[in-house]
C-alpha positions as CSV (number, residue, x, y, z in Angstrom):
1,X,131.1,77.5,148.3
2,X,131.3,76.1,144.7
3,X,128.6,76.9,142.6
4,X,127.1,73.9,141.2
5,X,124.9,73.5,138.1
6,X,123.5,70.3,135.8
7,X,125.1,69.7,132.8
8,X,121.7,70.4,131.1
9,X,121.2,73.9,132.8
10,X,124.4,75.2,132.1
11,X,123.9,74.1,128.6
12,X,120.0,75.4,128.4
13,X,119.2,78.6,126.1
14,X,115.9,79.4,127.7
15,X,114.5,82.8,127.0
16,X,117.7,83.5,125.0
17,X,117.2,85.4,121.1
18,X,119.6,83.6,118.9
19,X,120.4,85.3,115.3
20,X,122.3,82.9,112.8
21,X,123.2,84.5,109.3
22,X,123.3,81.6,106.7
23,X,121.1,80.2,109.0
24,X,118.4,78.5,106.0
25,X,121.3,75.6,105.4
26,X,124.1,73.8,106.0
27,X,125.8,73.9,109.3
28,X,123.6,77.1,110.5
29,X,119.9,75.2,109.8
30,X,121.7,72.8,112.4
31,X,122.3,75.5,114.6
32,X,119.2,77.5,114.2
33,X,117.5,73.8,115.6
34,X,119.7,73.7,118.3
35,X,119.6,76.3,119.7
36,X,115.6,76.4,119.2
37,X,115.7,73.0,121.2
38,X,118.1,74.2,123.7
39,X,115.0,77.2,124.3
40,X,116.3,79.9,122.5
41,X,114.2,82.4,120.3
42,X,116.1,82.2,116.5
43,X,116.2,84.8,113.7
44,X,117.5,83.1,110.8
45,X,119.0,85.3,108.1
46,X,120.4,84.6,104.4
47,X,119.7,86.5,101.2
48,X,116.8,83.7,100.1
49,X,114.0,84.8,102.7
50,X,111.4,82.1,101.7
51,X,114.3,79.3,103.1
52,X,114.8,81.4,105.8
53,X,110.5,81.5,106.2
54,X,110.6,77.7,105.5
55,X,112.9,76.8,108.4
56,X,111.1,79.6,110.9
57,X,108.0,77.8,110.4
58,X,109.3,74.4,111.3
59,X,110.9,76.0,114.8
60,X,107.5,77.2,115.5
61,X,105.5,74.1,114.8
62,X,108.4,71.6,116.5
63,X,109.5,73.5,119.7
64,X,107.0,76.3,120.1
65,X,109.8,79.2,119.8
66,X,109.7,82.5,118.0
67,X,111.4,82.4,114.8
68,X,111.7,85.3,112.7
69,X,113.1,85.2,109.2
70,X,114.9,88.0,107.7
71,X,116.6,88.7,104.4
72,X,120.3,89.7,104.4
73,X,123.4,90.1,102.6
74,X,125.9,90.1,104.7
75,X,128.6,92.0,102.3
76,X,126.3,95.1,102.4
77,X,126.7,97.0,105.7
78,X,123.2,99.1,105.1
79,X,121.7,95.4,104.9
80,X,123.1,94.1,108.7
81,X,122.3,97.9,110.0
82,X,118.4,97.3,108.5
83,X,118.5,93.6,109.6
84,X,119.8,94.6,113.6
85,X,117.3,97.4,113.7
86,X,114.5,95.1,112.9
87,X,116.2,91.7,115.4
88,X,115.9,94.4,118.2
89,X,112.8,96.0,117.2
90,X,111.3,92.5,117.5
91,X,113.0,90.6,120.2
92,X,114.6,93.4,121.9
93,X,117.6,92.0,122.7
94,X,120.3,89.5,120.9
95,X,122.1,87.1,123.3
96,X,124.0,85.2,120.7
97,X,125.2,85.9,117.7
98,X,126.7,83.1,115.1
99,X,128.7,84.4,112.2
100,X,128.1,81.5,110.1
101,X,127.5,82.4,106.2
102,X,130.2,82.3,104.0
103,X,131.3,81.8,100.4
104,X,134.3,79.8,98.5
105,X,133.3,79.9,95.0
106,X,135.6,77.7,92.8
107,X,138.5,78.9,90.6
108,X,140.7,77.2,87.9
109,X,143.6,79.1,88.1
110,X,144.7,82.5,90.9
111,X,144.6,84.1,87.1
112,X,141.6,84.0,86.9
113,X,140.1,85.4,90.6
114,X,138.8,88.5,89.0
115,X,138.6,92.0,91.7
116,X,134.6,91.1,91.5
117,X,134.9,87.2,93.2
118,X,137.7,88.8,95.7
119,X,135.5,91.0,97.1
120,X,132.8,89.0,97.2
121,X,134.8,86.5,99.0
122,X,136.3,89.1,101.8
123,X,133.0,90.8,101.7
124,X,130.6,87.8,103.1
125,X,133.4,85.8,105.2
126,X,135.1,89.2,106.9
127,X,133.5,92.5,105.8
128,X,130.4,91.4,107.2
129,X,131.2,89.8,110.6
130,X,133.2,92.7,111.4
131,X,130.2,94.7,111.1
132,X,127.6,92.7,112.8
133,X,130.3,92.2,115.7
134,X,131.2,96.0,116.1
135,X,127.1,96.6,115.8
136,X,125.5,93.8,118.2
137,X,128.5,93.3,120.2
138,X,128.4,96.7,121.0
139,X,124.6,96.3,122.0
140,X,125.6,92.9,124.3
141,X,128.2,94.6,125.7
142,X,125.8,97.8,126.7
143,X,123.4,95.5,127.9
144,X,123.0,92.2,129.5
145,X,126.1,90.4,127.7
146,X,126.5,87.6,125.7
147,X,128.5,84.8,123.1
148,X,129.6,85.5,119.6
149,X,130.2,82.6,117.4
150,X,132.2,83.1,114.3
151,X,132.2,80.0,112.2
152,X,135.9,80.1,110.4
153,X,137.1,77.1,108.4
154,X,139.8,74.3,108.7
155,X,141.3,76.5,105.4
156,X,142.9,79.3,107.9
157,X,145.3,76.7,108.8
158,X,145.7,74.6,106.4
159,X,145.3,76.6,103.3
160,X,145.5,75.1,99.6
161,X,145.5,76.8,96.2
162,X,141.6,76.0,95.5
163,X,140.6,78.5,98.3
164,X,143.4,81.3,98.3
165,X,141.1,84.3,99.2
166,X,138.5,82.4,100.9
167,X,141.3,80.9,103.5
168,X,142.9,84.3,103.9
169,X,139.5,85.9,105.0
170,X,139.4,83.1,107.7
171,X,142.5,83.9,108.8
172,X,141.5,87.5,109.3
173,X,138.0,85.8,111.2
174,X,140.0,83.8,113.4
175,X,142.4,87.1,114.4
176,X,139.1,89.4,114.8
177,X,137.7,86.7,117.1
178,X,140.7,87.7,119.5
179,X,140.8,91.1,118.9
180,X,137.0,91.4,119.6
181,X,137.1,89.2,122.5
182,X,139.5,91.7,123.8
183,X,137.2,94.9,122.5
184,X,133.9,93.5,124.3
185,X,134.9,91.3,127.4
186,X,134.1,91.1,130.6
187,X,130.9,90.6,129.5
188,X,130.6,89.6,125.6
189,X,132.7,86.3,124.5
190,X,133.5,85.8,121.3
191,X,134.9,82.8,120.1
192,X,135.1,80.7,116.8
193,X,135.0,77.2,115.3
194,X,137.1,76.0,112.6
195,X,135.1,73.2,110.5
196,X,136.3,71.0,108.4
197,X,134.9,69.0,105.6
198,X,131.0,68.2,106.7
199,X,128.9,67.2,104.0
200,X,126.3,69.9,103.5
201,X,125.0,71.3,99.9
202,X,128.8,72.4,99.2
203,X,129.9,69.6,99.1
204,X,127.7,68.3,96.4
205,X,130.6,69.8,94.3
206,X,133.4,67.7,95.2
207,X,134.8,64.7,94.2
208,X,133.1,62.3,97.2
209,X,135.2,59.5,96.3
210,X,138.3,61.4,96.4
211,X,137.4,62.9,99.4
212,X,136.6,59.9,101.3
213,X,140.0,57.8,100.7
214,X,141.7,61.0,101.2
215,X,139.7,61.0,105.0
216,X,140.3,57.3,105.2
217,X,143.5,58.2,104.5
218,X,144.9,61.2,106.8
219,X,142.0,62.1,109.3
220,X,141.7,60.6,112.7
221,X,138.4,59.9,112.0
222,X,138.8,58.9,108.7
223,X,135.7,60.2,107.3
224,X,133.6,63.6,106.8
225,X,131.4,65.5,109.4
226,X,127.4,65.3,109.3
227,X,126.0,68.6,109.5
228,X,124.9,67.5,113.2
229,X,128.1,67.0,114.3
230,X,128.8,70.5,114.6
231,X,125.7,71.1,117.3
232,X,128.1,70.0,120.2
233,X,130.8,72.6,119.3
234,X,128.0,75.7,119.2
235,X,125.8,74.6,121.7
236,X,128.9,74.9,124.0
237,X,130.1,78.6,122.6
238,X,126.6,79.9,122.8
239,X,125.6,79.1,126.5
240,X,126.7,79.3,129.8
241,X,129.1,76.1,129.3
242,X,131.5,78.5,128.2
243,X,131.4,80.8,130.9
244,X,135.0,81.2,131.4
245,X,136.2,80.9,127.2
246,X,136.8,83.5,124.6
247,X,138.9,84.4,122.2
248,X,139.0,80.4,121.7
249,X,139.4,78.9,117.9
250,X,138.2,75.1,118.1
251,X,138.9,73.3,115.0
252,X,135.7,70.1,114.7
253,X,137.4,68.7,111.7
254,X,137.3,65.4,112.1
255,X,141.3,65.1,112.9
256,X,143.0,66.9,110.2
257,X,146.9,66.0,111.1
258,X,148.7,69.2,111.8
């Protein structure tokens, strides 16, 4: 006989400990909520712990879930190890893990992407969700299970000279993503979105009028994402909706012709 669920249990996070680096801002404060709403316990990491401390206490006062703020750079490996000691020292357990904090700092010229900014670059988007994969993958995959979320960018695919190193790291994201799938299944999916251009504090440093004819223009939506439009997307990776994906790489992008 079929097994038959609601849409709204297969989609609830109940009792679930959800950790989301870059999780202060941006597309991961959307996801932190989310998943907070869906049930989930949050830890919510990024190298400024009072954002972190801000948004923990407005899980706990709106939803009633545990939210524990912790500082982390995700480029430094002794960081993550310190930062998964203490997730599973106080929750005991991680049942998803998002990916999400990343860096694309601006360039003029390739000439001037100095050895410093490249590994910086490849050190937050790749260095750092290979270790936090290989460390609480390992755990999930020891344990009980669960869904990784790596949060790549529309850049992999359609890479321009602005982000050269930045889009090459998301490239290597989106081939980990399969590779890891592979390394941790049955139990453990990993999958990954691929945003485009949402209008979070990045993008208080582009041109918006460019950037809205060129939408009008070319996308099949022919505008930008609100942050909250990227809650559908991880909401479905993280929970049981996704029972039978991994390895996937969605792009939420709006339409960006191929």
């Amino acid at each position: 006989m079929e097994n038959h669920r609601s849409a709204a249990a297969i989609f609830d996070l109940t009792d679930n400990v959800a950790l989301v680096t870059g999780g202060s801002r941006g597309l991961g404060r959307e996801m932190v909520l989310a998943f907070a709403e869906a049930g989930a316990d949050v830890v919510i990491a990024s190298r400024k712990l009072a954002a972190c401390e801000e948004l923990a206490h407005q899980v706990r006062e709106t939803t009633g879930r545990r939210a524990l703020a912790v500082a982390c750079h995700v480029a430094y490996w002794d960081d993550i190890d310190r930062m998964v000691d203490t997730v599973y020292e106080h929750f005991g357990r991680v049942d998803v893990l998002v990916n999400n904090a990343g860096m694309s700092p601006l360039y003029e010229d390739v000439s001037n992407v100095g050895e410093d900014l490249y590994d910086k670059v490849f050190g937050v988007n790749l260095k750092g969700p290979f270790r936090l994969m290989a460390q609480v993958g390992s755990r999930m995959a020891a344990g009980d299970g669960g869904s990784i979320l790596n949060i790549s960018s529309i850049g992999a695919v359609h890479p321009n000279k602005d982000v050269i190193p930045y889009a090459a790291a998301k490239v290597g994201l989106n081939s980990m993503t399969a590779s890891f799938a592979q390394a941790f299944g049955p139990s453990v999916r990993v999958n990954a979105i691929m945003p485009g251009g949402f209008f979070t504090d990045v993008s208080a440093a582009w041109d918006r009028e460019a950037f809205d004819a060129h939408a009008a223009r070319t996308f099949a939506l022919g505008r930008g994402g609100e942050p909250h439009e990227i809650v559908g997307a991880a909401l479905y990776f993280a929970s049981d909706a996704s029972s039978y994906t991994t390895g996937a790489v969605l792009a939420v992008d709006g339409g960006v012709p191929a």
